[in-house]
C-alpha positions, 0 to 999 in steps of 0.5 A: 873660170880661172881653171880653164885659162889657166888650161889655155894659157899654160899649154906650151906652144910650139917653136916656129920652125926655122931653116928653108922649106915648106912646112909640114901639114903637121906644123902648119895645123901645130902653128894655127892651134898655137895662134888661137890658143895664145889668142883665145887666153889673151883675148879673156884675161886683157879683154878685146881692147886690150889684146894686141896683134904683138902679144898674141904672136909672143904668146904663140912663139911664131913671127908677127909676119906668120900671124898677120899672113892668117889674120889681117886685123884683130877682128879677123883673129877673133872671128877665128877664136870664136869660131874655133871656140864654137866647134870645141864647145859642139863637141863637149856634149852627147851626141844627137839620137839615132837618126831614126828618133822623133823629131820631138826627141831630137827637139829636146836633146838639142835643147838641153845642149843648148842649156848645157852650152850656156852653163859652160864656163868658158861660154861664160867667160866669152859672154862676160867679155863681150858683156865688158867690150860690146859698148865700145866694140859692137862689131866685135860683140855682134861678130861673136853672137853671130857666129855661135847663133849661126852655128847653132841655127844651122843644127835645128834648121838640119833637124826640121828638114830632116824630120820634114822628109821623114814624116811627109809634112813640109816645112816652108820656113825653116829658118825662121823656124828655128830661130823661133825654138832658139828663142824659146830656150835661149831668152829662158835660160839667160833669163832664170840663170840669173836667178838663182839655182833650178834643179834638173827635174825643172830644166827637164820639164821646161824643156818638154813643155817648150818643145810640146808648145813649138811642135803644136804650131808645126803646121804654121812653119 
């Protein structure tokens, strides 16, 4: 964990700009990734409760004035972190099969991104925090567990709808649906990830039997 902070926290982060005028779009989006990127390092090293409004505008070189403009509160700033975090973390994996795959394919590829996403250090490290601040910040905690889960619902709700125009066979509750294949992988995987080591071979084969199981009661959703 401490190779990815230190990948975050030492990134130099642009100076505001001074002198009158409107900023670029350029700076606008170099000022916006310097705030999340100061953000992101603070919030994992001093923690939730220990992160402030003022360290972050430091960290970030820019004005407290410019960093309260975007995010009002700390909950706002964090909201923005973790969603940030999310959109980096989709983008880390393969990409999904042609569009014309199965829809069994497409089920387990999603899969091992999920077990893959899991095992990612600085996922990692975001559960650890929320592990440490969630007693006392429980908004805080839920704020990050409905953002990465909504994010990842939405994709599996894409592919069952996607796979319901393709083979003719309608799916009237989506949602539920997908939140019920989540469930398979994700409480299996911070289940067994505890436990000790498990080979590829054995994430391979949970990952089809699971995805056989769900596609079997495809008729009930």
């Amino acid at each position: 964990m401490s190779d990815t902070l230190d990948t975050m926290t030492t990134t130099p982060a642009p100076r505001q700009r001074t002198g009158a005028g409107r900023p670029t779009q350029a700076q606008v989006r170099a000022i916006d990734a310097a705030i999340l990127e100061a953000a992101t390092g603070i919030f994992l090293t001093a923690g939730y409760s220990g992160a402030s409004m003022e360290a972050v505008a430091e960290t970030a070189r820019v004005s407290k004035g410019t960093l309260y403009a975007r995010y009002p509160s700390k909950a706002d700033l964090f909201k923005a972190v973790c969603s940030s975090r999310v959109e980096v973390w989709s983008m880390r994996f393969t990409p999904e099969p042609a569009p014309g795959s199965g829809l069994a394919p497409r089920l387990e590829h999603f899969a091992r991104t999920i077990v893959r996403s899991m095992s990612d250090p600085e996922v990692m490290a975001f559960e650890g925090l929320l592990h440490t601040e969630g007693r006392k910040f429980p908004e805080v905690a839920k704020l990050f567990f409905d953002t990465t889960f909504e994010v990842s619902l939405a994709h599996v709700i894409s592919i069952l709808t996607a796979a319901s125009i393709q083979d003719g066979v309608p799916v009237r509750d989506a949602r539920n649906a997908a939140v019920a294949f989540m469930g398979l992988f994700t409480g299996w995987w911070m289940r067994i990830r505890w436990c000790g080591p498990i080979s590829d071979d054995e994430v391979e084969t949970t990952i089809r039997s699971f995805v056989a199981i769900f596609l079997q009661g495809r008729l009930a959703w």
